[in-house]
C-alpha positions in Angstrom: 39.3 37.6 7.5 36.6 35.9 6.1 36.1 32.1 6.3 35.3 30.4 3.0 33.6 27.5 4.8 31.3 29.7 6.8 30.6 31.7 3.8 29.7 28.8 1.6 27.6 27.0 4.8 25.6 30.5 4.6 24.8 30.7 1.6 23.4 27.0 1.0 21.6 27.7 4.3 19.7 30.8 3.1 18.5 29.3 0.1 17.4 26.1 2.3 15.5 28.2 4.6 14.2 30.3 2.0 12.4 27.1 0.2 11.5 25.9 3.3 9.7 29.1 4.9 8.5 29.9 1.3 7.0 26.0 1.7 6.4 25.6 5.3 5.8 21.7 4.8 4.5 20.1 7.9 3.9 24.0 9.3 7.6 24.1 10.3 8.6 25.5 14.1 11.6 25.5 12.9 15.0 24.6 10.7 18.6 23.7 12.8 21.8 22.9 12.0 23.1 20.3 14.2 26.0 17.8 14.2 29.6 18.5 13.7 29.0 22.4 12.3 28.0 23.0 15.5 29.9 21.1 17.6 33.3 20.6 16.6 33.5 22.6 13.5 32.9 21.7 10.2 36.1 19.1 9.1 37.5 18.8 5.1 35.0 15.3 5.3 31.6 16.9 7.7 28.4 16.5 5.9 25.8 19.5 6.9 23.4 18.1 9.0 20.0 19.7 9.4 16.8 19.1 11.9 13.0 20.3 10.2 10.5 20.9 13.4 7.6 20.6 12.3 3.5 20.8 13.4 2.5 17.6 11.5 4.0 14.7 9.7 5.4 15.0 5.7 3.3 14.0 3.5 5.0 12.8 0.5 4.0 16.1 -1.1 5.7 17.8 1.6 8.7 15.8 1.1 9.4 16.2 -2.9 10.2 20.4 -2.4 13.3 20.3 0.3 14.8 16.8 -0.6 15.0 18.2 -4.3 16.7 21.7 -3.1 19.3 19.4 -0.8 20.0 17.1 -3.3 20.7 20.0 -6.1 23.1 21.5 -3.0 24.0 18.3 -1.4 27.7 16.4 -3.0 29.4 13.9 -3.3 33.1 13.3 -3.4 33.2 9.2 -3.0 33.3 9.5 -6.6 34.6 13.1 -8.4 35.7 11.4 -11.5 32.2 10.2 -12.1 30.4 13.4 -10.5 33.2 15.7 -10.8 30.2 18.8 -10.5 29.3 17.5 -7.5 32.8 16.9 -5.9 33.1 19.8 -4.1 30.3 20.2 -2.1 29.3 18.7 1.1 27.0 16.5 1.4 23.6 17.1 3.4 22.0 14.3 6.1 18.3 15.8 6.9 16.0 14.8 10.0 12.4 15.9 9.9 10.7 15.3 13.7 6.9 16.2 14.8 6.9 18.6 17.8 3.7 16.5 19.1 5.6 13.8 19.3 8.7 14.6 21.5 8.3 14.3 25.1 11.3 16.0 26.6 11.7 14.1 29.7 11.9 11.0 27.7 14.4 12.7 25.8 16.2 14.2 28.6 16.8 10.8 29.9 18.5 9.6 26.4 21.3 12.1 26.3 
């Protein structure tokens, strides 16, 4: 049987990842889903939560492309009767990070 949430987290994710590598901003290593669709499941209340990799730092050109696609996908339900268009989706939290500037055994140490 299918699931509805999967099928729904798909397809917001291909268009995401089709802007993005269609974009590249920053020269991206690469696009994850983290946070609660990964760990626990997605709940009726998780957000989608998605990491950019990049090469280099956003500039604000950079940024203006995938923060307009997730807000377009992105929803809100703390108030449907106001955004009732936008009630039913789930809302998006993004974290862009510069490969250059991770040092894994400084990281390794914070988990």
């Amino acid at each position: 049987m299918d699931d509805p949430i999967r099928t729904v987290l798909d397809s917001v994710l291909d268009s995401v990842l089709d802007r993005a590598l269609a974009d590249d901003p920053g020269r991206i290593l690469g696009v994850y889903l983290i946070g609660s669709s990964t760990m626990t499941g997605l709940g009726p209340e998780s957000d989608i939560d998605l990491l950019l990799l990049t090469r280099k730092s956003l500039i604000v050109e950079e940024r203006r492309s995938p923060v307009s696609l997730l807000l377009g996908l992105s929803g809100w339900k703390g108030h449907a009767e106001d955004f009732p268009d936008v009630a039913g989706r789930r809302p998006f939290e993004a974290t862009s990070l510069v490969a250059d500037t991770l040092d894994p055994l400084k990281l390794g140490n914070q988990l």
